[in-house]
MOPAC internal coordinates of N, CA, C and O (Angstrom, degrees):
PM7 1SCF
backbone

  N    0.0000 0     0.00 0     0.00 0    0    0    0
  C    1.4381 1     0.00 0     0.00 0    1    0    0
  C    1.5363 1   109.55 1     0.00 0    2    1    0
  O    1.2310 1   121.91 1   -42.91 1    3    2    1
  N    1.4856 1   113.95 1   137.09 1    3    2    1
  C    1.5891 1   111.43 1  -179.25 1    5    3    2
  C    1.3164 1    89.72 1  -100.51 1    6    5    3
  O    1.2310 1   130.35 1   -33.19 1    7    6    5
  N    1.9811 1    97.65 1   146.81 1    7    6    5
  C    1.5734 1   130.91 1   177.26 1    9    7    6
  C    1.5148 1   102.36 1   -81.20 1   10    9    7
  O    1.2310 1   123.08 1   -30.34 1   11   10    9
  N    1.1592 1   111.71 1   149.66 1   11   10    9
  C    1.6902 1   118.57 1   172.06 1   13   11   10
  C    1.7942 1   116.37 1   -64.59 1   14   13   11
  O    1.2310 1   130.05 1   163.51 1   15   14   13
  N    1.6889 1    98.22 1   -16.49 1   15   14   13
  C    1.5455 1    83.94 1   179.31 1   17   15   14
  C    1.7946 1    90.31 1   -85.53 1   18   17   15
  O    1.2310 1   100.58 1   138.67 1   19   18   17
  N    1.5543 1   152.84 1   -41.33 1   19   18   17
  C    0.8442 1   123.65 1   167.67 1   21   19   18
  C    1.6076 1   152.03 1   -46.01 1   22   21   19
  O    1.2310 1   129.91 1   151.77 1   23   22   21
  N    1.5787 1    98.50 1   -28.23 1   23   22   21
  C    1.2333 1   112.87 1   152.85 1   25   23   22
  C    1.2838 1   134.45 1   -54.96 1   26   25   23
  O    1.2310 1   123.28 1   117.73 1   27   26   25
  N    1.3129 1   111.32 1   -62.27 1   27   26   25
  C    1.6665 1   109.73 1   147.41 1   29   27   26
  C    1.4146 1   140.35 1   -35.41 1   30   29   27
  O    1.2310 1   122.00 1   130.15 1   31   30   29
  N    1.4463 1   113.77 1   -49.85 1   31   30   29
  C    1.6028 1   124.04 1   158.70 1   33   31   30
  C    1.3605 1    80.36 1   105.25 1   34   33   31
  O    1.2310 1   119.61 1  -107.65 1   35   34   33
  N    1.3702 1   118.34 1    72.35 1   35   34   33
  C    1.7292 1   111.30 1  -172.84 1   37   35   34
  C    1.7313 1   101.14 1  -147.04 1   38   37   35
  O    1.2310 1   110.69 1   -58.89 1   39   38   37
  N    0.7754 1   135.10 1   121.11 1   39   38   37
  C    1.6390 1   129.46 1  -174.31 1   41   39   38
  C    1.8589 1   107.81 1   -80.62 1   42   41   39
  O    1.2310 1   136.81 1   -18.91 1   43   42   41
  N    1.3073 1    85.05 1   161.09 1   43   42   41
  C    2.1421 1    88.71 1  -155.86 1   45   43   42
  C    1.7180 1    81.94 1   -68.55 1   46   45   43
  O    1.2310 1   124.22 1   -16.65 1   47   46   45
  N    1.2124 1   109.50 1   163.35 1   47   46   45
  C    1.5563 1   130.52 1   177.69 1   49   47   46
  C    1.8236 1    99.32 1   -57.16 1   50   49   47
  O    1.2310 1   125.16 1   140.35 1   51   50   49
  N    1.3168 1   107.69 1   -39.65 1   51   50   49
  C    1.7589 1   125.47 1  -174.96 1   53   51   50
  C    1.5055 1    94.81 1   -56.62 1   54   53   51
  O    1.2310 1   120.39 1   121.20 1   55   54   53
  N    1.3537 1   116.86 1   -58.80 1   55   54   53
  C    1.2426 1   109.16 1  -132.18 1   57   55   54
  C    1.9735 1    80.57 1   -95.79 1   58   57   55
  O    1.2310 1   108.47 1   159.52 1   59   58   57
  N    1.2475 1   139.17 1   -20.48 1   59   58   57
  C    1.0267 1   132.92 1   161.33 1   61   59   58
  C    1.7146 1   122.45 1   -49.47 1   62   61   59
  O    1.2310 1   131.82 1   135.57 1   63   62   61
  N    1.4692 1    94.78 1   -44.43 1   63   62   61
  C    1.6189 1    91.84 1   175.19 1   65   63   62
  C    1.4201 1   125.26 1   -75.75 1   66   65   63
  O    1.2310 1   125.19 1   171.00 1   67   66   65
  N    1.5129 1   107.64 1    -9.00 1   67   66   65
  C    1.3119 1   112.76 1  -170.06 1   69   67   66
  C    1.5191 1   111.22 1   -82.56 1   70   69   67
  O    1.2310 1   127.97 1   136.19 1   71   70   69
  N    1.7406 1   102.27 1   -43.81 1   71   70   69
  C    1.6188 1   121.97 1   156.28 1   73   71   70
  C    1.7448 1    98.39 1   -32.92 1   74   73   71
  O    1.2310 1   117.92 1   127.45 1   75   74   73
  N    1.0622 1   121.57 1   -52.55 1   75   74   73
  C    1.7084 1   101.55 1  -150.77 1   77   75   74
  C    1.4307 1    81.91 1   -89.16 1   78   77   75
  O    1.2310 1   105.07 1   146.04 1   79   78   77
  N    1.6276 1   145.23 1   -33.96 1   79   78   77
  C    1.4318 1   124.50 1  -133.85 1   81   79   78
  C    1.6960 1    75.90 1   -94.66 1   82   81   79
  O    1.2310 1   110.75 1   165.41 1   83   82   81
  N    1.5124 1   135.01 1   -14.59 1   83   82   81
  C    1.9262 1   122.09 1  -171.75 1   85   83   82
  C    1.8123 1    80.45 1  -100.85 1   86   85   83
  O    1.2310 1   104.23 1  -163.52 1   87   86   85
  N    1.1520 1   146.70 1    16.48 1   87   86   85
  C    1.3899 1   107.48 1   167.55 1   89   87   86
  C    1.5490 1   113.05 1    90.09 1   90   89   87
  O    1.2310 1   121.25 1  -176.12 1   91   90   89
  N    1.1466 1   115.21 1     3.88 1   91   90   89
  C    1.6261 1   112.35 1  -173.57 1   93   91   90
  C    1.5008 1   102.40 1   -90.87 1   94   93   91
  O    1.2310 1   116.68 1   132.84 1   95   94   93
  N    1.5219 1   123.93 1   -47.16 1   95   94   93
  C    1.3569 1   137.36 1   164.98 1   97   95   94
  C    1.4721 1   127.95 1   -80.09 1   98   97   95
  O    1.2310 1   114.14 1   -80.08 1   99   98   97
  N    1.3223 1   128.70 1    99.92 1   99   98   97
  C    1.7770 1   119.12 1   158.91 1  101   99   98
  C    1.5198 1   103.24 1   -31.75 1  102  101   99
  O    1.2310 1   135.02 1   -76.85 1  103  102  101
  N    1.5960 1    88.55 1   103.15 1  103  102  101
  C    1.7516 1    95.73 1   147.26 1  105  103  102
  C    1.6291 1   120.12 1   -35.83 1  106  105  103
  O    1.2310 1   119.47 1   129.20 1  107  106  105
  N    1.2492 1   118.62 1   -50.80 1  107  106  105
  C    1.5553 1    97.88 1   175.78 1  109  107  106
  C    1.3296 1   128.90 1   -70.48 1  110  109  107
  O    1.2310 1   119.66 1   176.30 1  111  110  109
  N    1.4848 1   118.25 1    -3.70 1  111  110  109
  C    1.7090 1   140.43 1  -177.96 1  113  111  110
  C    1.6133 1    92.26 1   -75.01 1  114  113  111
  O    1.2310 1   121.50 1   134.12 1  115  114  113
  N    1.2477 1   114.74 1   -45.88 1  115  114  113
  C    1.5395 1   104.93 1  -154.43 1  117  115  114
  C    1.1089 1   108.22 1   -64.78 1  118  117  115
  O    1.2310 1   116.26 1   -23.67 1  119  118  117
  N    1.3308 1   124.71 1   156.33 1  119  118  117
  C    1.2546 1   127.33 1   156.06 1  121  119  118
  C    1.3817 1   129.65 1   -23.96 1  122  121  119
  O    1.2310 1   109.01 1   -24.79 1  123  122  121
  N    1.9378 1   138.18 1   155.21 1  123  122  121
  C    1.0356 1   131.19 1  -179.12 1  125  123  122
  C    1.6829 1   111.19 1   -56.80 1  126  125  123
  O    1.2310 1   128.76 1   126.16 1  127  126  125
  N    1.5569 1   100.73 1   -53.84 1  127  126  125
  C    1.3366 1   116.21 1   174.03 1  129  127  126
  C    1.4125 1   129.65 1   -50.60 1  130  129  127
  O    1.2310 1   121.98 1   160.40 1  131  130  129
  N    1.5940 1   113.81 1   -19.60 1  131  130  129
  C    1.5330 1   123.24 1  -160.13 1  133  131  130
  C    1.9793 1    76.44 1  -105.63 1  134  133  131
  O    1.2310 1   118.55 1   142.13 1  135  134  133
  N    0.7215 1   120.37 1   -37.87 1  135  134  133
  C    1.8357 1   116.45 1  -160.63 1  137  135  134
  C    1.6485 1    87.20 1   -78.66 1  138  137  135
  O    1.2310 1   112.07 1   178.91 1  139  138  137
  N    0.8661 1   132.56 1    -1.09 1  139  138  137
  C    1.6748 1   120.37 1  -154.07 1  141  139  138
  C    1.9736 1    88.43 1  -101.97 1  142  141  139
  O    1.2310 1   134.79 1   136.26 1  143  142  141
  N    1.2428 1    88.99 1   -43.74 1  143  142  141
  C    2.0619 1   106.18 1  -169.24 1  145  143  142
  C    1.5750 1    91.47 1   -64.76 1  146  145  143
  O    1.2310 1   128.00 1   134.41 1  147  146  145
  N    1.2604 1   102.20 1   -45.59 1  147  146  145
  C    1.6816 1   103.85 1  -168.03 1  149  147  146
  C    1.6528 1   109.53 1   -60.35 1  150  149  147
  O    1.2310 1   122.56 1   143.21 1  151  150  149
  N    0.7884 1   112.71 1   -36.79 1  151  150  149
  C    1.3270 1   137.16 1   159.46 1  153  151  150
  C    1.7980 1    99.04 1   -13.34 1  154  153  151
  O    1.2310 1   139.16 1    72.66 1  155  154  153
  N    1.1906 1    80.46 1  -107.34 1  155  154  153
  C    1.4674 1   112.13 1  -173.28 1  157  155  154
  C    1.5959 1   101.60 1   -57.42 1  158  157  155
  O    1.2310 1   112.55 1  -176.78 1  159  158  157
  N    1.3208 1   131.66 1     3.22 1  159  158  157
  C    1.0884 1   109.95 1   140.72 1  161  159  158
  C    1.3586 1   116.24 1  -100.58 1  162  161  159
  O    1.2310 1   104.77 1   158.67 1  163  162  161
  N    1.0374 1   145.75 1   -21.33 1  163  162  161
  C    1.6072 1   150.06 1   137.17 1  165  163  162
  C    1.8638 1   118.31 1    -2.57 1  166  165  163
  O    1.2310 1   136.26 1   121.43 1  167  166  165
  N    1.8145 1    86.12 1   -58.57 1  167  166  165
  C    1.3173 1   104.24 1   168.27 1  169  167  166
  C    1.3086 1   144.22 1   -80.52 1  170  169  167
  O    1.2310 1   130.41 1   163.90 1  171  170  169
  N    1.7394 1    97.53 1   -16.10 1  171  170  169
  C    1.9239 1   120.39 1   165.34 1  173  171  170
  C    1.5508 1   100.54 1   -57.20 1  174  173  171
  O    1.2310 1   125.90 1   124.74 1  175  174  173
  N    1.5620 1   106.27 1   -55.26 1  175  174  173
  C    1.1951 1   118.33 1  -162.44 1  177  175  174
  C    1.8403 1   125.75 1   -64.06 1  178  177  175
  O    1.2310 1   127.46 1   151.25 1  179  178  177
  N    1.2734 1   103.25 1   -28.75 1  179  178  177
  C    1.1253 1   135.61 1   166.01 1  181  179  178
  C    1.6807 1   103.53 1   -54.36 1  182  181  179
  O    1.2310 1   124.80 1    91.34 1  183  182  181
  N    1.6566 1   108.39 1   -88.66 1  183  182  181
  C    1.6478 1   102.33 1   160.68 1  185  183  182
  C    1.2614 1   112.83 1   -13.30 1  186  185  183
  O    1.2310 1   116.47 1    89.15 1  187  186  185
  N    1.2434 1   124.32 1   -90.85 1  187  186  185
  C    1.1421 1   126.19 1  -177.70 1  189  187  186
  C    1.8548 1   132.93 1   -26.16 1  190  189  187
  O    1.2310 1   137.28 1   125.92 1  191  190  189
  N    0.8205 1    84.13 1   -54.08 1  191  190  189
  C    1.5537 1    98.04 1   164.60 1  193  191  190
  C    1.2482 1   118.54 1   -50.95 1  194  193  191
  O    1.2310 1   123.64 1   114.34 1  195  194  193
  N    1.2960 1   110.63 1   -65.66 1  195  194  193
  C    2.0072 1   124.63 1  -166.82 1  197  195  194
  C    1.9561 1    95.87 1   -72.30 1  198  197  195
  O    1.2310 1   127.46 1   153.23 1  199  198  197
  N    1.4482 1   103.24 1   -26.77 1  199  198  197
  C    1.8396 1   106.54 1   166.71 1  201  199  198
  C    1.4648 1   114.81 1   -33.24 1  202  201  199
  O    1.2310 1   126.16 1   139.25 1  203  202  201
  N    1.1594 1   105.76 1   -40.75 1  203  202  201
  C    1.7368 1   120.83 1  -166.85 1  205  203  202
  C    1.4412 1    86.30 1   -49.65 1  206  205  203
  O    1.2310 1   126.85 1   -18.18 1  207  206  205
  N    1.6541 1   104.44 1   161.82 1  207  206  205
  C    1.4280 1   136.82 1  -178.95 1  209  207  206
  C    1.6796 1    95.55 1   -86.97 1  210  209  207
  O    1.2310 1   115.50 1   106.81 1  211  210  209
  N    1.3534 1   126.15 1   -73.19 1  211  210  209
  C    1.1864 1   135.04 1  -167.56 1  213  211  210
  C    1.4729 1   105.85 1  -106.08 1  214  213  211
  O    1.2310 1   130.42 1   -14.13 1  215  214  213
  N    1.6735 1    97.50 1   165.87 1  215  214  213
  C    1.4760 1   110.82 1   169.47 1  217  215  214
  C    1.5069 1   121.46 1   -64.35 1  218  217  215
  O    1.2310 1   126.02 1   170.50 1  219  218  217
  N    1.0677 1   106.04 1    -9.50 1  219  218  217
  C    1.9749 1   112.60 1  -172.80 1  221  219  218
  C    1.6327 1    88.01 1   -92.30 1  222  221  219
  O    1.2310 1   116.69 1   121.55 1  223  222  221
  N    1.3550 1   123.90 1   -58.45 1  223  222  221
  C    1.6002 1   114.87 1  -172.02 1  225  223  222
  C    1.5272 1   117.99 1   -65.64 1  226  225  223
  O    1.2310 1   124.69 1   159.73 1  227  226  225
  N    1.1431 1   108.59 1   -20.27 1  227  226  225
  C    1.4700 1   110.62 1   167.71 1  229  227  226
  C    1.8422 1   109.91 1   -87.67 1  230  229  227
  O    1.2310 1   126.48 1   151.17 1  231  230  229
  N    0.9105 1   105.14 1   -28.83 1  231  230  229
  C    1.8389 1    85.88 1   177.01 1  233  231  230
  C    1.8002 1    97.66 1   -82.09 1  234  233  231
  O    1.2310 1   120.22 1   149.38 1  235  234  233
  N    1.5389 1   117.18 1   -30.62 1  235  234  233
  C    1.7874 1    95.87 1   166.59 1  237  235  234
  C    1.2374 1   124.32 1   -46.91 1  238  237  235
  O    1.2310 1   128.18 1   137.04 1  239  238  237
  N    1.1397 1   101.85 1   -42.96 1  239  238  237
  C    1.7791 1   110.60 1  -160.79 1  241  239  238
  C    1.4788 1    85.28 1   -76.14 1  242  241  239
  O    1.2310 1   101.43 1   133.22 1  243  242  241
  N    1.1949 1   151.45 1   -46.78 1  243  242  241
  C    1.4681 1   149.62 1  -146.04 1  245  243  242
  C    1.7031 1    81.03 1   -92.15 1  246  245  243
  O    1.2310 1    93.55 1   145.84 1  247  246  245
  N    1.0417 1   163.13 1   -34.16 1  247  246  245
  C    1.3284 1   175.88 1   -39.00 1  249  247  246
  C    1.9264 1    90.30 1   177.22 1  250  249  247
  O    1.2310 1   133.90 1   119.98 1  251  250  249
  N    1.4929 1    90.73 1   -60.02 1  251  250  249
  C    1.6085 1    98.49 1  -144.54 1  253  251  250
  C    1.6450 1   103.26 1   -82.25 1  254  253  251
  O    1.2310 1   126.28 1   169.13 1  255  254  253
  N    1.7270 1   105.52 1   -10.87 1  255  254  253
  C    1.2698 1   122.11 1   166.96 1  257  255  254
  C    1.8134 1   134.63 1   -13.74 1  258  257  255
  O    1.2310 1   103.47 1  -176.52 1  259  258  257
  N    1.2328 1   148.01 1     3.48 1  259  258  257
  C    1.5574 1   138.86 1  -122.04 1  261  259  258
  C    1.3932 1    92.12 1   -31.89 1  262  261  259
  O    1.2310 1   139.14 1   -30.87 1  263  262  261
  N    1.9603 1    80.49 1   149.13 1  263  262  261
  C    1.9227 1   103.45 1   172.39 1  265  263  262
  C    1.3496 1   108.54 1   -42.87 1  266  265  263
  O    1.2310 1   121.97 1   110.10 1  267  266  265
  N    0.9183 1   113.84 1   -69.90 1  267  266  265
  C    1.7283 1   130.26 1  -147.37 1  269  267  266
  C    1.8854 1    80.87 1   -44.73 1  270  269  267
  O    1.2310 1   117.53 1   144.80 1  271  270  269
  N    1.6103 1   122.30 1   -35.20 1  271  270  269
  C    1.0777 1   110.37 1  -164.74 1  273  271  270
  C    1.6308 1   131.66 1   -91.86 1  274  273  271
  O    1.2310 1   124.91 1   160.96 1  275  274  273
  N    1.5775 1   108.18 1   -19.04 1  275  274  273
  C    1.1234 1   140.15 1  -174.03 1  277  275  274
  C    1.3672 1   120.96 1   -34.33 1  278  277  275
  O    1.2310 1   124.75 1   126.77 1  279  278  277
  N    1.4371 1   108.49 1   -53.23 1  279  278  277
  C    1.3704 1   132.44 1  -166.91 1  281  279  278
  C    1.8756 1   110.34 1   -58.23 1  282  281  279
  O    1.2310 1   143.96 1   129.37 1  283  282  281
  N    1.5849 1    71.04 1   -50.63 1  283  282  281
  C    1.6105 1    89.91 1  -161.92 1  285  283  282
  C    2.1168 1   104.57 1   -76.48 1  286  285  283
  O    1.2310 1   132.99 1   158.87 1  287  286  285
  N    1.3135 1    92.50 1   -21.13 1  287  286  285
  C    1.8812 1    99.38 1   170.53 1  289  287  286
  C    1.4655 1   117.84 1   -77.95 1  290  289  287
  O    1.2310 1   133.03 1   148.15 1  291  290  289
  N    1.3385 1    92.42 1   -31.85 1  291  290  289
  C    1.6272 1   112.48 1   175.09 1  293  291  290
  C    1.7957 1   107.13 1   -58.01 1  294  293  291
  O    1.2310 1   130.55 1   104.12 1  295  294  293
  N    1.1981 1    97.25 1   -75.88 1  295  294  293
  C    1.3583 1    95.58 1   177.13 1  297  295  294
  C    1.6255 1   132.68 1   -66.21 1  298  297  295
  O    1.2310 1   117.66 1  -171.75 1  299  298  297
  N    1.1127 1   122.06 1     8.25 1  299  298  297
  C    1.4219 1   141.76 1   135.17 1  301  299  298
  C    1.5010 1   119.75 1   -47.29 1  302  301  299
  O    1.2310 1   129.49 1   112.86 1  303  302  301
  N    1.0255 1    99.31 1   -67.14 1  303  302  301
  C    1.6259 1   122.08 1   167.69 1  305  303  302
  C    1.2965 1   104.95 1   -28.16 1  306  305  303
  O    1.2310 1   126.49 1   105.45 1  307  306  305
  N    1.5625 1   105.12 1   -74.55 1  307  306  305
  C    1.6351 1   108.93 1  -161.29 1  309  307  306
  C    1.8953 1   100.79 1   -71.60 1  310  309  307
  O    1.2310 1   117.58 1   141.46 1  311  310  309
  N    1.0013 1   122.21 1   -38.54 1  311  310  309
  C    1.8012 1    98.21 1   163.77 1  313  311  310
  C    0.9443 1   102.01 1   -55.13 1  314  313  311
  O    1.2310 1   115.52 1   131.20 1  315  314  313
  N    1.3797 1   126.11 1   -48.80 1  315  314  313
  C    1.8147 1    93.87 1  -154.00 1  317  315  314
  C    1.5962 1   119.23 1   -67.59 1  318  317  315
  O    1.2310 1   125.79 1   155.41 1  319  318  317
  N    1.0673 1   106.48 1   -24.59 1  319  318  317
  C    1.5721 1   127.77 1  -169.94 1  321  319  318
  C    1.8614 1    92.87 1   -73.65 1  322  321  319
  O    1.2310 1   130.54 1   137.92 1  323  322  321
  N    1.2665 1    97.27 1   -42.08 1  323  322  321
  C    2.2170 1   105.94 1  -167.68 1  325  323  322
  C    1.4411 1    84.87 1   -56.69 1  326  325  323
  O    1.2310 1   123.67 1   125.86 1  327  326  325
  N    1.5616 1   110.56 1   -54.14 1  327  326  325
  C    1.3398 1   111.83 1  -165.56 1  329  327  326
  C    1.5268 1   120.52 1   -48.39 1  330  329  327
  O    1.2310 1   117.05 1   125.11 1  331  330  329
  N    1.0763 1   123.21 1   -54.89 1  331  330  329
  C    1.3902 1   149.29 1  -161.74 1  333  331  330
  C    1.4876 1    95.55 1   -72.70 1  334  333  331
  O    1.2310 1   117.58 1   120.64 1  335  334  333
  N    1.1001 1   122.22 1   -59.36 1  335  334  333
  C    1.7846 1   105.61 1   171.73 1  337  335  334
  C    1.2887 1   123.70 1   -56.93 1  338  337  335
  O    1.2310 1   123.53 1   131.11 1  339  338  337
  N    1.0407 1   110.83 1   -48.89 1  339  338  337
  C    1.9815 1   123.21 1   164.94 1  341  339  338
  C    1.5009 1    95.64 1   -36.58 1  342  341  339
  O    1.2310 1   107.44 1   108.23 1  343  342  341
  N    1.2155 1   141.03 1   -71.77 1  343  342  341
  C    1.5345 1   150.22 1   174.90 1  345  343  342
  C    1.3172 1   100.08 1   -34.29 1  346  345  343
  O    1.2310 1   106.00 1   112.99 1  347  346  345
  N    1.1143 1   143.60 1   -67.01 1  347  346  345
  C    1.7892 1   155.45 1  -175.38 1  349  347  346
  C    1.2439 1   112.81 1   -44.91 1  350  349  347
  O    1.2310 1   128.08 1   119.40 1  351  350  349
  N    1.7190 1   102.05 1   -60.60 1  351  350  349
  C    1.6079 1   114.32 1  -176.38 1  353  351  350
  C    1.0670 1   126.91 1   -81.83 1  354  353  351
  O    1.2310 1   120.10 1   180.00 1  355  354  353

């Protein structure tokens, strides 16, 4: 049985985000909706990162990052971190 996103000639929302999260799609190409998901994995990843115990396990984990992805984990980072002092002060 054919799916309506094949009928259309339209790729599943999944398999769009997956395109941008391996590097096949410019994050800024994707859709509003597909950049929004990417997002928040940008920002999982981020968590993850600042998770580390020390500064050496967090620049690994930021290490293991792909380019294409870096930028955009990076700057996760620095909100969350902007954020977190704003909270303090």
């Amino acid at each position: 049985m054919t799916d309506i996103w094949t009928i259309a000639g339209v790729k599943r929302p999944s398999e769009q985000l997956e395109d941008v999260m391996m590097g096949r799609v410019p994050y800024e190409e994707a859709p509003k909706a597909i950049q929004s998901l990417a997002g928040m994995e940008f920002r999982r990843a981020a968590k993850e990162i600042l998770s580390g115990e020390t500064n050496a396990e967090k620049r690994a984990r930021l290490d293991r990052v792909p380019d294409y992805a870096k930028t955009y984990v990076e700057t996760e980072i620095k909100k969350i971190l902007k954020d977190d002092i704003r909270k303090t002060s």
